[in-house]
C-alpha positions as CSV (number, residue, x, y, z in Angstrom):
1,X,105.9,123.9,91.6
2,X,103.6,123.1,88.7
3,X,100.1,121.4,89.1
4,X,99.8,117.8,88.0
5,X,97.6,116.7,85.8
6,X,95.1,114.1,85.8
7,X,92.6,113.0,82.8
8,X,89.7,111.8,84.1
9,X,87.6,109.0,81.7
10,X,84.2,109.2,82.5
11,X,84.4,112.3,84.8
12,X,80.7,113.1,84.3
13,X,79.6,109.6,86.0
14,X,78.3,109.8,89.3
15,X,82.0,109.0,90.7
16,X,83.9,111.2,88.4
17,X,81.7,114.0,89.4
18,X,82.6,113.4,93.0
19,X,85.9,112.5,91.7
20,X,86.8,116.0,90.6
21,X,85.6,117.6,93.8
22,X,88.2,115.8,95.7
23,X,91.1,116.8,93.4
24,X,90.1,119.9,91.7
25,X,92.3,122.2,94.4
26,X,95.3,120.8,94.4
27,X,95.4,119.0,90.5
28,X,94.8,120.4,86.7
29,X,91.7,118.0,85.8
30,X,90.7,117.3,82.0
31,X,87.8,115.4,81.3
32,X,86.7,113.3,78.2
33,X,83.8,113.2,76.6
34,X,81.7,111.1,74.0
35,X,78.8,112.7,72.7
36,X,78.6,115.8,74.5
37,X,81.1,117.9,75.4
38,X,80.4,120.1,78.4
39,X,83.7,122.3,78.9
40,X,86.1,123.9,76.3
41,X,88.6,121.8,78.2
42,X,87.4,118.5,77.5
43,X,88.6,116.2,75.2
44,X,87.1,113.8,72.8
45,X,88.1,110.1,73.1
46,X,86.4,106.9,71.5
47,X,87.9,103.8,73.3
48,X,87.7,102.3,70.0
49,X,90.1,105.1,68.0
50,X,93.7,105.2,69.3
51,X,94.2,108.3,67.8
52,X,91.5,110.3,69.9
53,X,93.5,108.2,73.2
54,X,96.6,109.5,72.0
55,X,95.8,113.1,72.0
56,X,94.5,113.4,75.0
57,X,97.1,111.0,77.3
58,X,99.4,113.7,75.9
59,X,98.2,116.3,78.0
60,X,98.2,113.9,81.2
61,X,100.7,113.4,83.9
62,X,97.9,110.5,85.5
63,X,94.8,109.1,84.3
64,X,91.9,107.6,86.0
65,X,89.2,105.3,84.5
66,X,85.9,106.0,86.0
67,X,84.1,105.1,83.1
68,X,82.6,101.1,82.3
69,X,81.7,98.1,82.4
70,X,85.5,97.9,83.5
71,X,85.4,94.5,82.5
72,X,85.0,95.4,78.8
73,X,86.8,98.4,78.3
74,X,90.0,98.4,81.2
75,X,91.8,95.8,79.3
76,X,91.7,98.1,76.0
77,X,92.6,101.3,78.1
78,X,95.1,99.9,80.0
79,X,97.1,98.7,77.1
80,X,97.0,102.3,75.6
81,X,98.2,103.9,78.6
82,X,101.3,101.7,78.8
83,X,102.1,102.4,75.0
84,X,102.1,105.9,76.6
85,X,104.4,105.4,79.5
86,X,101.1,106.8,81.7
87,X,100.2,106.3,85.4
88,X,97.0,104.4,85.3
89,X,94.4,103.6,88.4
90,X,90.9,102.4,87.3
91,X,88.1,101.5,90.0
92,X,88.1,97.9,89.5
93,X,89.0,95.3,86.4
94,X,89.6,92.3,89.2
95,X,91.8,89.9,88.6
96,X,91.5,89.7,85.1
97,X,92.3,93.3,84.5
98,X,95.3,92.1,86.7
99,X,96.6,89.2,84.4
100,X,96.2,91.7,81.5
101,X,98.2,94.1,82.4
102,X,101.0,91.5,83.6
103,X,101.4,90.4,79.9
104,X,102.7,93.6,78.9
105,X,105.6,95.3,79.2
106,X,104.7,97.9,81.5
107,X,107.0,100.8,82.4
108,X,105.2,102.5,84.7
109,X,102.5,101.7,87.8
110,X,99.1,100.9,87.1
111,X,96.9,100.6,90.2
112,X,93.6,98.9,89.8
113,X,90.1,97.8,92.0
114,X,90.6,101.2,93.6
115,X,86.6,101.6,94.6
116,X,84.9,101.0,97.3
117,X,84.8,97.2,96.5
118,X,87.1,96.3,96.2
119,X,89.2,99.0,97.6
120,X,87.9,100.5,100.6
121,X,86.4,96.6,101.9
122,X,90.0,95.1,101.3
123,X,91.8,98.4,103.2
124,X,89.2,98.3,106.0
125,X,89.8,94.4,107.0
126,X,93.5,95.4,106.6
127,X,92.8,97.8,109.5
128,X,90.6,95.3,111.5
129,X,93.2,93.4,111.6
130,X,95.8,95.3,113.3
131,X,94.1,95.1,116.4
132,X,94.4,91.1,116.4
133,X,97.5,89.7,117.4
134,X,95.9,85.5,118.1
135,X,95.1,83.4,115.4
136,X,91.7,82.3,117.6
137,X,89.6,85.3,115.8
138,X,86.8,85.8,113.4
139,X,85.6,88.5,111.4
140,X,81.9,89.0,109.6
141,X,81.9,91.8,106.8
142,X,78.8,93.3,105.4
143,X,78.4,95.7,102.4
144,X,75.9,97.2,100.5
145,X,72.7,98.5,100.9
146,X,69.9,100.3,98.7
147,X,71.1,102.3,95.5
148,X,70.2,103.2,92.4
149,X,72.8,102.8,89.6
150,X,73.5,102.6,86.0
151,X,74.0,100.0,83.5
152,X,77.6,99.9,83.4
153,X,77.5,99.6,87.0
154,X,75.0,96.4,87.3
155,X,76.9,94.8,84.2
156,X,80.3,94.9,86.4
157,X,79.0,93.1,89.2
158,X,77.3,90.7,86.8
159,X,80.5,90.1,84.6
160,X,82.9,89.9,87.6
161,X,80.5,87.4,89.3
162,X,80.6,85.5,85.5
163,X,84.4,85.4,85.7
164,X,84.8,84.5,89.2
165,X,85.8,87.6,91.3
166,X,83.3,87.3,93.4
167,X,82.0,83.6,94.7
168,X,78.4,83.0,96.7
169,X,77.5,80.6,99.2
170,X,80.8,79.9,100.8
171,X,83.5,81.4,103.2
172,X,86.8,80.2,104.6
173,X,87.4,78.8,108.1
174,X,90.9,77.5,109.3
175,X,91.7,78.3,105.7
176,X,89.8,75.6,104.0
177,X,86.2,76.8,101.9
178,X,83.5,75.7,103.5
179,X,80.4,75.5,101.5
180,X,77.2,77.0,103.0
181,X,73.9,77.0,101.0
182,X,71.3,78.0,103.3
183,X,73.7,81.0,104.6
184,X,71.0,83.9,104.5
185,X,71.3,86.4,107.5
186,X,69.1,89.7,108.1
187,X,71.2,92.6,108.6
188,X,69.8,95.7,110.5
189,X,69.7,99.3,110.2
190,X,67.9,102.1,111.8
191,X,65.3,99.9,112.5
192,X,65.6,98.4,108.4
193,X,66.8,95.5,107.2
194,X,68.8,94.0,104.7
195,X,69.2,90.3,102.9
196,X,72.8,88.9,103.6
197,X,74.1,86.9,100.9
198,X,77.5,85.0,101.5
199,X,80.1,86.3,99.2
200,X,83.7,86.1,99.4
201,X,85.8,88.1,96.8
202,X,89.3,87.5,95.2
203,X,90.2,90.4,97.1
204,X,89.8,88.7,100.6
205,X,91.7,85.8,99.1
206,X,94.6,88.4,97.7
207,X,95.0,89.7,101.7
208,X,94.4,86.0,103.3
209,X,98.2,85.8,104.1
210,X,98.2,88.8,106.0
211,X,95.1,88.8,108.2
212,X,95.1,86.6,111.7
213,X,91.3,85.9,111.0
214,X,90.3,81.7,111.1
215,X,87.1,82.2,109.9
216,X,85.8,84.8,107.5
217,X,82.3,85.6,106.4
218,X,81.9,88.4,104.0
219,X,78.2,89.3,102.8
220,X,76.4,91.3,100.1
221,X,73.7,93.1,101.5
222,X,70.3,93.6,99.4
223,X,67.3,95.7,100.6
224,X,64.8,93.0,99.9
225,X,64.2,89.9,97.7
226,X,63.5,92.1,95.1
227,X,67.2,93.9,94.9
228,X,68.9,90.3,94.9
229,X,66.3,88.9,92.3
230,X,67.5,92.0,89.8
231,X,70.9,90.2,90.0
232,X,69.8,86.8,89.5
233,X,68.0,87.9,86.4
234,X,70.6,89.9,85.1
235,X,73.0,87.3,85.7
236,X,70.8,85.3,83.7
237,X,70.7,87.1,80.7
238,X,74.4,87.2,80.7
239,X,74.8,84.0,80.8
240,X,72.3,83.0,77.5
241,X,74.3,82.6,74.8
242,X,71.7,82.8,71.7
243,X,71.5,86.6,72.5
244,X,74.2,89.0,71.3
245,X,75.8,92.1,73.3
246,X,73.5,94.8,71.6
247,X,70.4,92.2,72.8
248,X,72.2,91.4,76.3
249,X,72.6,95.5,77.0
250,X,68.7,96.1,76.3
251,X,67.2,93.5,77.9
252,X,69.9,94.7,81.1
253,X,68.3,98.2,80.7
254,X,64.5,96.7,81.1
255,X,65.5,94.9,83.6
256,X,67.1,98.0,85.4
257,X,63.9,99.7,84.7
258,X,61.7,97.2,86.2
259,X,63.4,97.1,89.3
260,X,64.2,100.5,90.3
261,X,65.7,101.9,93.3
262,X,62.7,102.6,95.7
263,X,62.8,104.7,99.1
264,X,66.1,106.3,100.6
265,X,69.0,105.2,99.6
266,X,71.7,104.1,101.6
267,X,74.8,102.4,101.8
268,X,77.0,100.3,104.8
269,X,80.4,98.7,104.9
270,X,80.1,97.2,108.6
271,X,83.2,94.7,109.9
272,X,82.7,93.0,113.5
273,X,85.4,91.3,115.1
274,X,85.8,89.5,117.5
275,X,89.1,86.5,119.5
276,X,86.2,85.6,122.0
277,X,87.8,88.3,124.4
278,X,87.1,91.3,122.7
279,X,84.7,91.9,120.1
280,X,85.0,95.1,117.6
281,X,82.9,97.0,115.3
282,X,83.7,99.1,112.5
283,X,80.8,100.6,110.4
284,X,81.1,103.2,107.3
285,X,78.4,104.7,106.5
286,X,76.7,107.6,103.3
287,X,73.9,107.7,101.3
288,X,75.7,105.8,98.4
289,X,78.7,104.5,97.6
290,X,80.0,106.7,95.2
291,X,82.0,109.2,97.7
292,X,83.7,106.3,99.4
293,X,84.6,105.0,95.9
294,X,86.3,108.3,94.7
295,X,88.5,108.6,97.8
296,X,90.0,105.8,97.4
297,X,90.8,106.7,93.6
298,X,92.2,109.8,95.0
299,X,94.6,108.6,97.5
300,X,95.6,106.4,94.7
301,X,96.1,109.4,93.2
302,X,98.1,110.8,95.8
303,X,100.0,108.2,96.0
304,X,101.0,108.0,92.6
305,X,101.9,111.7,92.1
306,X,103.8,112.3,95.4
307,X,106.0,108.8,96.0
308,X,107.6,107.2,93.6
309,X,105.9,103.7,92.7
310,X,108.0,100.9,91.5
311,X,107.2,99.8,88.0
312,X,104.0,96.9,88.8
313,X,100.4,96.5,88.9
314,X,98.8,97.2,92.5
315,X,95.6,96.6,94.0
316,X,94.5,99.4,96.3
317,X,94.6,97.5,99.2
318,X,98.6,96.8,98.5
319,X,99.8,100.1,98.7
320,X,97.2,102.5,101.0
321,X,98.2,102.8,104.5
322,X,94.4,101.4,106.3
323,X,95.1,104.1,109.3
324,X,95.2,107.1,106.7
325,X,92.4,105.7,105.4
326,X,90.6,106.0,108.0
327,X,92.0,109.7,109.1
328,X,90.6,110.5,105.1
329,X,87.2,109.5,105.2
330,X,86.8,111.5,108.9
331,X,88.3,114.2,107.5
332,X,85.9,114.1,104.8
333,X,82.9,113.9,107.1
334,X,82.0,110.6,106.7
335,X,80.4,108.4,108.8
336,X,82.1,106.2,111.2
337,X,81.3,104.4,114.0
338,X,84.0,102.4,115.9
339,X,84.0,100.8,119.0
340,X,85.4,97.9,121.2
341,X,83.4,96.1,123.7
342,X,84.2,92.9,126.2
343,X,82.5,90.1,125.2
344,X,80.3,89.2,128.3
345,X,80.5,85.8,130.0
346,X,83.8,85.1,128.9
347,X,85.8,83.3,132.2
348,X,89.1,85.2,133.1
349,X,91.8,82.9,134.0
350,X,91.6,81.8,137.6
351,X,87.7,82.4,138.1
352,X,85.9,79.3,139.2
């Protein structure tokens, strides 16, 4: 049986890099390039010329979008892979990507938000849940951490904030939003800490239905004040509109610049749990996101080359199974920390 293949867009990123690791044995990989081309293999694409798209979906059996901001260029790429008939799965795109690619005629599956967040977040509350059968139970997620990353990167989470993926300062309790402004929390690690900042995505709303959870509390973590003031800056800038895009991406890059990335980095996705009997803890954790981000792609991957999806545009969190999930990122030697503990002074029924 013949290798698939899969064209990778923006395989030289730090995800496609790690991207390409995870599929190289068992998949035919082409990779595009811009400006430089770095194997005789690669193929030249401008998002803006259909004709350099055309030439290389051709030699694709999938294609993954690793390259950004997805916001700007997922709605153009998406549309060219459905004129194609081609499998599609970019890291994220939200909502928006979502309503995009429901206005056209699609013929084959597209899977998007297939990252680490969302992605990995939505699949890992998925699996929280499953050990929950009462509705009496509440769940605090936290994510993030302290890494470096590019401009594409920071613009994402700025634009998907600006278009509503992502809301601050509230979370949902007996499914109603309850507004909390003065909602900051110190997370701890290995003796460091981390700013909590409410934030509840459209994924958790996308997965409401099926989680037993009354109250949910999701939270972006930052290293310090200065991490989250980089965002409140940048989102800023995005928002003035007497500058134009070329003026919006420079002043984003001296931004960047100003506020790099100091000391070791590291990244956590921790879920506690608890139906005031029990009370369980999940945490993920690597030096950055980027691995956790390119297994998901991959399983998407997997999942698109060896089952046969129905004609629609997933989320991540739809269609992976949680559980393998979980078996995937042990397997890849990340790490994970679970445990269950009884929640002490809870009365057991007949104690007086």
């Amino acid at each position: 049986m013949s290798k698939k293949t899969i064209g990778i867009i923006g395989r030289y990123g730090t995800v496609g890099e790690q991207l390409v690791e995870l599929l190289k044995n068992q998949y035919h990989i082409i990779a595009t390039y811009y400006s430089e081309k770095r194997k005789e293999t690669d193929v030249y694409v401008d998002i803006n010329c259909p004709s350099t798209m055309s030439s290389f979906v051709k030699k694709c059996d999938v294609v993954v979008n690793c390259a950004g901001p997805s916001y700007i260029v997922s709605a153009r790429l998406s549309e060219w892979m459905n004129k194609h008939s081609m499998p599609y799965i970019d890291l994220f795109g939200g909502d928006i990507l979502e309503k995009a690619i429901n206005q056209l005629p699609i013929d084959v599956p597209h899977i998007i938000n297939a990252g680490s967040q969302p992605g990995l977040s939505g699949l890992m509350v998925l699996w929280m849940a499953q050990k929950f059968e009462a509705k009496n139970s509440e769940i605090k997620i936290y994510q993030g951490g302290n890494e470096s990353g590019g401009t594409n990167a920071l613009l994402d989470i700025l634009l998907s904030t600006k278009e509503g993926y992502g809301k601050s300062n509230y979370y949902i309790k007996n499914g109603k939003a309850i507004v909390d402004e003065i909602n900051e929390e110190h997370y701890f690690k290995d003796n460091q800490h981390a700013l909590a900042q409410l934030y509840f995505t459209k994924e958790l709303e996308r997965i409401l239905k099926n989680i037993p959870f009354t109250t949910i509390k999701s939270y972006m973590l930052f290293k310090d004040k200065m991490s989250k003031q980089l965002l409140m800056n940048g989102y800023g800038i995005i928002n003035q509109h007497n500058l134009s895009k070329q003026q919006k991406l420079t002043r984003i890059r001296n931004l960047m610049t100003k506020y790099q990335t100091i000391g070791q980095q590291w990244f956590v996705l921790r879920m506690e749990a608890n139906d005031n009997k029990y009370k369980y803890v999940l945490t993920i954790k690597d030096k950055n996101s980027h691995k956790l981000t390119a297994l998901i792609a991959a399983l998407c991957v997997e999942k698109i080359v060896n089952e046969k999806l129905r004609t629609g545009c997933y989320w991540a969190c739809d269609i992976l199974n949680p559980n393998k999930v979980i078996e995937r990122l042990k397997l890849e030697n990340i790490d994970i920390e679970e445990y269950v503990e009884e929640i002490a002074g809870r009365m057991e029924e007949g104690e007086i």
